[in-house]
C-alpha positions as CSV (number, residue, x, y, z in Angstrom):
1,X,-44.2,-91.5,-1.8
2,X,-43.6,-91.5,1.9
3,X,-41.5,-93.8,3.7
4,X,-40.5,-93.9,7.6
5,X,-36.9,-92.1,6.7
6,X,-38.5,-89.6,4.7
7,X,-40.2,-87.9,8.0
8,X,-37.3,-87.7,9.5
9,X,-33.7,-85.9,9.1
10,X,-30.4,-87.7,9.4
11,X,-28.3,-85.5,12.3
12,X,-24.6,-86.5,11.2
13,X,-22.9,-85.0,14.9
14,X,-24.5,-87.9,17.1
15,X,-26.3,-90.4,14.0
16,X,-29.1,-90.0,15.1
17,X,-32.9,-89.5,13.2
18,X,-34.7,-86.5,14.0
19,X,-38.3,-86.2,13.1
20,X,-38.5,-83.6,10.4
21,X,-42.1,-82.5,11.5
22,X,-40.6,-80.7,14.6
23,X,-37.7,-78.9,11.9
24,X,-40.9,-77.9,9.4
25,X,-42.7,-76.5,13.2
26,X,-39.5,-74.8,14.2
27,X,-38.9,-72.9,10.7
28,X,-42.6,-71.6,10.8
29,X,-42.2,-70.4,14.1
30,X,-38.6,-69.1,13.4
31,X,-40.2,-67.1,10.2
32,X,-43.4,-66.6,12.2
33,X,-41.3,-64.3,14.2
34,X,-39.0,-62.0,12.1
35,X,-42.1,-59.7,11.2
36,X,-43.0,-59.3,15.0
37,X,-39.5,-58.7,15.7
38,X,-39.5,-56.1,12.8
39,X,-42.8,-54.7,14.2
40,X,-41.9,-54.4,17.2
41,X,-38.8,-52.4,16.3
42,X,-40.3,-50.4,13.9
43,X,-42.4,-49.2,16.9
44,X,-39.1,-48.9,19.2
45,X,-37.6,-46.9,16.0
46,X,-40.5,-44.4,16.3
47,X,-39.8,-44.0,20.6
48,X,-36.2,-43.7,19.8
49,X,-36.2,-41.9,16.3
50,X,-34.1,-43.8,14.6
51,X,-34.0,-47.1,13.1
52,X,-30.6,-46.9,14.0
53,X,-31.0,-46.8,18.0
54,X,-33.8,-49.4,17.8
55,X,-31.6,-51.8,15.9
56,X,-28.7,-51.0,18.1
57,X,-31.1,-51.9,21.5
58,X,-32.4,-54.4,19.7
59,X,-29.0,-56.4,18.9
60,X,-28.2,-55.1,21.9
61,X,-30.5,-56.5,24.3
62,X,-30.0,-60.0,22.2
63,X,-26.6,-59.7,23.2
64,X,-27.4,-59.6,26.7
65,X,-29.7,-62.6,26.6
66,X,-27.3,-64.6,24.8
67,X,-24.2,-64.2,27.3
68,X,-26.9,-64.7,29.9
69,X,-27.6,-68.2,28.5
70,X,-24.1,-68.8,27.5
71,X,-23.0,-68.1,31.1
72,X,-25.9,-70.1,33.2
73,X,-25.7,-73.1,30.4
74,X,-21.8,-73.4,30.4
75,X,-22.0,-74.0,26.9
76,X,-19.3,-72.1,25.2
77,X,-15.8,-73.0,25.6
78,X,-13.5,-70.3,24.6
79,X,-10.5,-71.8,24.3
80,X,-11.6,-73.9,21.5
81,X,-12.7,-71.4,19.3
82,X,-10.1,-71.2,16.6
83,X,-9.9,-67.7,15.6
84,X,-6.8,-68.4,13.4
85,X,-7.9,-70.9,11.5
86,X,-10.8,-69.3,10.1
87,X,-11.8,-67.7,6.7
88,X,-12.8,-64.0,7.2
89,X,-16.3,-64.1,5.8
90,X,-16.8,-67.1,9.1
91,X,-17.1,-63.7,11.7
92,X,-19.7,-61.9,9.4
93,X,-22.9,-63.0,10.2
94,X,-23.6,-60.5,12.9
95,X,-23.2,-57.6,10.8
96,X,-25.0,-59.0,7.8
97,X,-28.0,-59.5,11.0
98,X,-27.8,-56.0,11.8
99,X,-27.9,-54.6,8.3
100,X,-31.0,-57.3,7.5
101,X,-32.5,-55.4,11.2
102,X,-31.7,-52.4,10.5
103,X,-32.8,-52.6,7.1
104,X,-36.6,-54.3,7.7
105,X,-37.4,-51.7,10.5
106,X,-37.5,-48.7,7.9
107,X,-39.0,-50.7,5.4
108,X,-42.0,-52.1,7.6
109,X,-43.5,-48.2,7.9
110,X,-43.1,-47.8,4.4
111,X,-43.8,-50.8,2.5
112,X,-46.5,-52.8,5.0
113,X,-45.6,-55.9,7.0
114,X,-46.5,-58.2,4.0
115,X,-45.2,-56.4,1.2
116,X,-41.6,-56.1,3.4
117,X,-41.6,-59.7,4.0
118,X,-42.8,-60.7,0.8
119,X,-40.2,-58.6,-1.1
120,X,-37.8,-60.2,1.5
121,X,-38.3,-64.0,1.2
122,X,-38.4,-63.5,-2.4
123,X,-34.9,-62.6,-2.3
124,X,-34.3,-65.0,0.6
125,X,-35.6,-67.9,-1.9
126,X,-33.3,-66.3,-5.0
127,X,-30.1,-66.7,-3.2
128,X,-30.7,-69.6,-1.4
129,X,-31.1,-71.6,-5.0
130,X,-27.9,-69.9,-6.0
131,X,-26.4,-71.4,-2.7
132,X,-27.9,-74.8,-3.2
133,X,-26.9,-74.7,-7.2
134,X,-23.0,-73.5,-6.7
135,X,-22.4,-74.6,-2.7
136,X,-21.2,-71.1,-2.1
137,X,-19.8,-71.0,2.0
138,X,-19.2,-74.6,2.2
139,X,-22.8,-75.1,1.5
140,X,-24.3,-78.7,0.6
141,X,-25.1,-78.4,-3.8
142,X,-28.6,-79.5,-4.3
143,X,-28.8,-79.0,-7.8
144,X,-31.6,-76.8,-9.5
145,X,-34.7,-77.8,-10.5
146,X,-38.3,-77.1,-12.4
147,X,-39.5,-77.6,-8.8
148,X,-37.4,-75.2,-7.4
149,X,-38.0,-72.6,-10.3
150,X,-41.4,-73.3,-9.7
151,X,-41.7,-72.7,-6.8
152,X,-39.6,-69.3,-7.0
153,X,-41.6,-67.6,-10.1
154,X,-44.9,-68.4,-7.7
155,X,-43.0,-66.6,-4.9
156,X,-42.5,-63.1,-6.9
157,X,-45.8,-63.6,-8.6
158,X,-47.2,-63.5,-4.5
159,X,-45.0,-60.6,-3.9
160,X,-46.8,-59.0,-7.4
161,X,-50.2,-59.8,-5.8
162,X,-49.3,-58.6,-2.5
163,X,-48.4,-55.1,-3.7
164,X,-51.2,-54.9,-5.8
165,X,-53.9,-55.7,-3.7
């Protein structure tokens, strides 16, 4: 059953309420995008020849827009990034990004935009309950449940009708 907090999400840094409908919107546009980006530099990867080079330009050009915003927004304060203080796995996720790039732009060509991304969430959705079960990285535990199983069988069963039709 709804109530009035269940539409929204609790943000902890500034206790506020956030409406969740604009979180749901965001993640649908956020996934909405990785196979256009992963089109689009499967086509740069054909220019270039290499999916190499086109992941390279493509983190590259990322780069460049994100030190652009960085610089015009004033929003990064460098001495207060504790580099010390750290664990090691904390300065990772860029390289995990451009093997996950690298890796989707020579399996578009081969596999199909919806097989790729299929086979991709399904593995996306498998780690992420092993995150939620074990709170692996600091992560919050949410524990397992028929839902969730549920919901992750009908995943791979999608994926099955996806590369069979």
């Amino acid at each position: 059953m709804l109530n009035k907090h269940s539409l929204y999400f609790f943000h902890p840094k500034n206790k506020t309420m956030q409406p969740k409908i604009f979180f749901v919107l965001m993640a649908l546009v956020l996934g909405a995008l990785l196979p256009v980006q992963a089109t689009i530099n499967s086509r740069l990867s054909q220019i270039v020849s290499s999916p190499i080079v086109a992941a390279f330009i493509s983190f590259a050009v990322g780069t460049v827009a994100l030190f652009l915003y960085l610089v015009l927004s004033g929003s990064v304060h460098w001495q207060q990034i504790s580099f010390r203080n750290s664990p090691w796995w904390i300065w990772t996720g860029g390289l995990l990004g451009t093997f996950f790039v690298a890796g989707i732009t020579v399996l578009v060509p081969r596999l199909g935009v919806a097989l790729a991304f299929g086979l991709v969430v399904a593995g996306q959705m498998a780690i992420a309950i092993l995150f939620d079960q074990f709170g692996w990285l600091g992560t919050t535990i949410r524990e397992i449940s028929l839902g969730k199983i549920t919901g992750a069988i009908l995943l791979i069963i999608g994926v099955f009708l996806i590369r069979k039709f």
